[in-house]
C-alpha positions in Angstrom: 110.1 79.4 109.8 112.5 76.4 109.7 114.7 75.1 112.9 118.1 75.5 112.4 120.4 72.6 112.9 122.6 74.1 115.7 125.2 71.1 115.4 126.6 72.4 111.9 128.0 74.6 114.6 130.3 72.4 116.1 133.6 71.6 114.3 134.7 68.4 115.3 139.1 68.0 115.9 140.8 64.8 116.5 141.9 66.1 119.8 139.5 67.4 122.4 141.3 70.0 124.8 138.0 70.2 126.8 136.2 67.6 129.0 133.5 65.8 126.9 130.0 67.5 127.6 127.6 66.2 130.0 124.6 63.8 129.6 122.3 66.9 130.1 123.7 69.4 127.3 121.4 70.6 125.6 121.7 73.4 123.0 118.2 75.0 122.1 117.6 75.0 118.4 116.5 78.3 116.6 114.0 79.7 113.7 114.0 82.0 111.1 111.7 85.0 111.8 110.6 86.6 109.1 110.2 90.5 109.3 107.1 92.8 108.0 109.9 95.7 107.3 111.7 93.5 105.0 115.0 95.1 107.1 114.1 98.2 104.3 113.5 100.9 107.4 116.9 100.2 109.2 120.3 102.4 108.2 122.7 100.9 107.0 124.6 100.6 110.2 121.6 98.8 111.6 122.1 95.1 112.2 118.8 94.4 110.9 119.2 96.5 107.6 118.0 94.9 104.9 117.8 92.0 106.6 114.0 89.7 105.3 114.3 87.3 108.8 116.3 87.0 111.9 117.6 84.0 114.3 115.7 83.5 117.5 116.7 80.9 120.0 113.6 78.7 121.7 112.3 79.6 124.9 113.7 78.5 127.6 113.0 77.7 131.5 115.5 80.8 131.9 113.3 82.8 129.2 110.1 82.2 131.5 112.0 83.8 134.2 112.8 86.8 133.0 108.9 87.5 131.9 108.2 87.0 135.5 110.4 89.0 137.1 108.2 91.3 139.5 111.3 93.5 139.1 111.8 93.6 135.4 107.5 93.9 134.8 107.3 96.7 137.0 109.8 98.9 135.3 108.0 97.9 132.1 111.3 96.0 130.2 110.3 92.2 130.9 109.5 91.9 127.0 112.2 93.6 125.7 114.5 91.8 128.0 113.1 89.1 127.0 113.6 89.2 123.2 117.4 90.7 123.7 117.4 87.3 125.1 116.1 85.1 122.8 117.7 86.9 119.4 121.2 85.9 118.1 122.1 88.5 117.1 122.8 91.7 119.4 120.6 94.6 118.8 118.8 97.7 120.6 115.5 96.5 121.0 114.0 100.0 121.2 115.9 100.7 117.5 112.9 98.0 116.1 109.5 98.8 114.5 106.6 97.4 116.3 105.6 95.2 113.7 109.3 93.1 113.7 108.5 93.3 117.8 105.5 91.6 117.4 106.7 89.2 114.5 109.0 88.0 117.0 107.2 88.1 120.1 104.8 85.5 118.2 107.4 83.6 116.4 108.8 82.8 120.2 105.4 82.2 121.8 105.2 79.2 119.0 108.7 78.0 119.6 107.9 78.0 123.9 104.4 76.7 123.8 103.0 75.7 120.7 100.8 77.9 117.9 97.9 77.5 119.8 96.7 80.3 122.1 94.2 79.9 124.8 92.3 83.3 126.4 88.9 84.1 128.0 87.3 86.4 125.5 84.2 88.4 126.0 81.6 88.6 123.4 81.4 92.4 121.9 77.2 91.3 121.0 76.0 89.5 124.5 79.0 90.2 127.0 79.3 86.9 127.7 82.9 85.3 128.5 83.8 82.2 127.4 87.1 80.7 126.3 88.6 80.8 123.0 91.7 79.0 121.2 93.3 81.5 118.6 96.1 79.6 116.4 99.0 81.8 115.7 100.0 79.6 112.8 97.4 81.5 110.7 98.8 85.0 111.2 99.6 86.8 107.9 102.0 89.4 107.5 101.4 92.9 106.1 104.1 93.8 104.4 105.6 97.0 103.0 103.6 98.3 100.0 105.6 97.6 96.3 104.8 100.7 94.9 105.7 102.9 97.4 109.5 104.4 97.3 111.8 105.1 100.0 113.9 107.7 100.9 117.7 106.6 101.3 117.1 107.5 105.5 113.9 104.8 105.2 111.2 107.8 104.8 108.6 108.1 102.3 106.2 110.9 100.6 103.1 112.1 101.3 101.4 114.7 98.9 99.2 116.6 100.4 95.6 117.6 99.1 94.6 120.6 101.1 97.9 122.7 100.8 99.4 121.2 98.2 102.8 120.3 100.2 104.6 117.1 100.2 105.5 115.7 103.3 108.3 113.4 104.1 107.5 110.6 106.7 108.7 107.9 109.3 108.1 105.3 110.6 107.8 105.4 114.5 110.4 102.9 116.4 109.1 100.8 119.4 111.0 103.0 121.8 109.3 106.3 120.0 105.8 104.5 120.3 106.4 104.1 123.7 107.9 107.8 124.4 103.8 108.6 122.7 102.3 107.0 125.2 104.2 107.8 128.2 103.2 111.4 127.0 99.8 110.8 126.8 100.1 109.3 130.0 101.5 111.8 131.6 99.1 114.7 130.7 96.4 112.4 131.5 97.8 112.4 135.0 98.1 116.2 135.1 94.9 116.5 133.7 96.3 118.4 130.7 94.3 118.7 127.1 95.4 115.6 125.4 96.8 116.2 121.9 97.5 112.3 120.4 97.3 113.5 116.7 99.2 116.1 116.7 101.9 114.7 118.9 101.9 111.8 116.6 102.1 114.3 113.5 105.3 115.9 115.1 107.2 113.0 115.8 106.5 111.4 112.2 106.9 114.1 109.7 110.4 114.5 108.8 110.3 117.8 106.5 107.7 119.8 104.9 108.2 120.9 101.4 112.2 120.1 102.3 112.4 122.3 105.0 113.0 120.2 108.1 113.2 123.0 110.5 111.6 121.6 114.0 109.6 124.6 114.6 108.9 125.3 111.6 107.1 121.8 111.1 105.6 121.8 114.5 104.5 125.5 113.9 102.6 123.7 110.4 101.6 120.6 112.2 99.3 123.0 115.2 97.9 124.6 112.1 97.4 122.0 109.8 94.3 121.6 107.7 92.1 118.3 109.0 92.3 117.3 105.0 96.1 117.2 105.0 96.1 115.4 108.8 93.9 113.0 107.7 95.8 111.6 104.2 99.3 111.9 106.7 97.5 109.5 109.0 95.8 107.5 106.5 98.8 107.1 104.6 100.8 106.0 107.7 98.3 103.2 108.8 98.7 102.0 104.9 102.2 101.8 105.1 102.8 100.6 108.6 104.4 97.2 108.2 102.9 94.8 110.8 101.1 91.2 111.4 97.7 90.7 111.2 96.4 89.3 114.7 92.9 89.9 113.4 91.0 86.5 113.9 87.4 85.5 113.1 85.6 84.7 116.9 82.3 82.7 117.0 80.7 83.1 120.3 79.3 79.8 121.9 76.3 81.4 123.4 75.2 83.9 120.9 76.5 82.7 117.7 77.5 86.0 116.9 80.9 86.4 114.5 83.1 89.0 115.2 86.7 89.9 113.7 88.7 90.5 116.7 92.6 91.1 117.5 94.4 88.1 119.1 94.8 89.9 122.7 98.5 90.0 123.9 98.3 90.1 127.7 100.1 88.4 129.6 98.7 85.1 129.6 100.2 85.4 126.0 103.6 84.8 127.1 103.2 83.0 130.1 99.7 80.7 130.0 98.6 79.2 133.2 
């Protein structure tokens, strides 16, 4: 990511019509995020389409505000108010893919307090808790396969091996990932049967076999065979474009090495 020098901005005129700035001015500079999709998932009237990295602004006193607004946590919208805030250019943040989310979410936590991250992590061998400093510097990006082709609408095919169809597939959006989980939520409240794969199944496949009838493919989804679930799935996680917060954790009392997932509470955002 490389700051951006903000004062290119400025034109300069041989007659001010405003008041010289202050002492204090300070404009925040910016980086280049880049994003796992490549910009490849987002139609074309998307502000992100095509787009391989987008302009953040650094975090500011006003930034750390609005992550701890008792007001904006509760309703669950402090980090997507949040980067609305920090991006340059205007965009719905529910319209992005949770890997671009997190790509940014990182990129910011860098830019505010530095690429080392600081958390109390308990051992998965001898459950002890100790503290651990994870640098987000070393965070590699998985990417959108090369081989695979995309639809014109961002959707790609699965074949599948039990009933011989092909399925056509998307991509879930931040704000559909979320809808998932208040679902699950909520039947777990009402003490309903859960049903995450199938749920997931309805909401990704697009059309079966070029029909893309709802209840038709919801219909086919309830009485899909586990073969054909599976490879859906499978092929999903595969092409789910994302970061890698995976991290290598040697624990001080045990010695034990594990590979676990940088943990993005919120200490992450806002560390004591």
């Amino acid at each position: 990511m490389a700051r951006r020098n903000n004062k290119s901005r400025v034109g300069a005129t041989s007659a001010p019509t405003s008041p010289p700035p202050g002492l204090l001015d300070y404009t925040s500079p910016t980086e280049f995020v880049e994003l796992p999709t490549k910009g490849k998932l987002y139609p074309e009237d998307h502000p992100f389409h095509l787009k391989e990295e987008v302009e953040i602004r650094y975090m500011t006193a006003k930034d750390e505000d609005i992550l701890s607004s008792e007001t904006l946590v509760r309703k669950g919208i402090a980090i997507d108010r949040f980067i609305e805030n920090i991006l340059v250019d205007s965009v719905d943040i529910g319209s992005l893919y949770a890997g671009d989310k997190n790509a940014i979410l990182v990129a910011a936590r860098i830019t505010g307090y530095g690429p080392h991250y600081l958390t109390n992590i308990t051992c998965p061998s001898c459950r002890d808790t100790s503290e651990y400093t994870f640098d987000l510097s070393e965070v590699p990006t998985k990417e959108l396969p090369e081989d695979l082709q995309f639809t014109s609408n961002g959707t790609f095919l699965v074949d599948l091996p039990t009933t011989g169809f092909s399925a056509e597939v998307k991509l879930l959006t931040a704000k559909e990932q979320s809808y998932l989980a208040q679902f699950a939520k909520t039947k777990r409240s009402r003490n309903l049967q859960e049903s995450s794969n199938t749920d997931l199944l309805k909401m990704i496949i697009v059309s079966v076999n070029q029909t893309d009838n709802r209840g038709e493919i919801e219909k086919f989804v309830d009485s899909m065979p586990s073969g054909d679930s599976l490879e859906v799935r499978r092929a999903y996680s595969k092409v789910n474009p994302n970061i890698d917060l995976t991290q290598n954790f040697e624990c001080p009392s045990c010695n034990t090495s594990t590979a676990l997932e940088v943990p993005l509470g919120a200490r992450f955002l806002w560390p004591e």
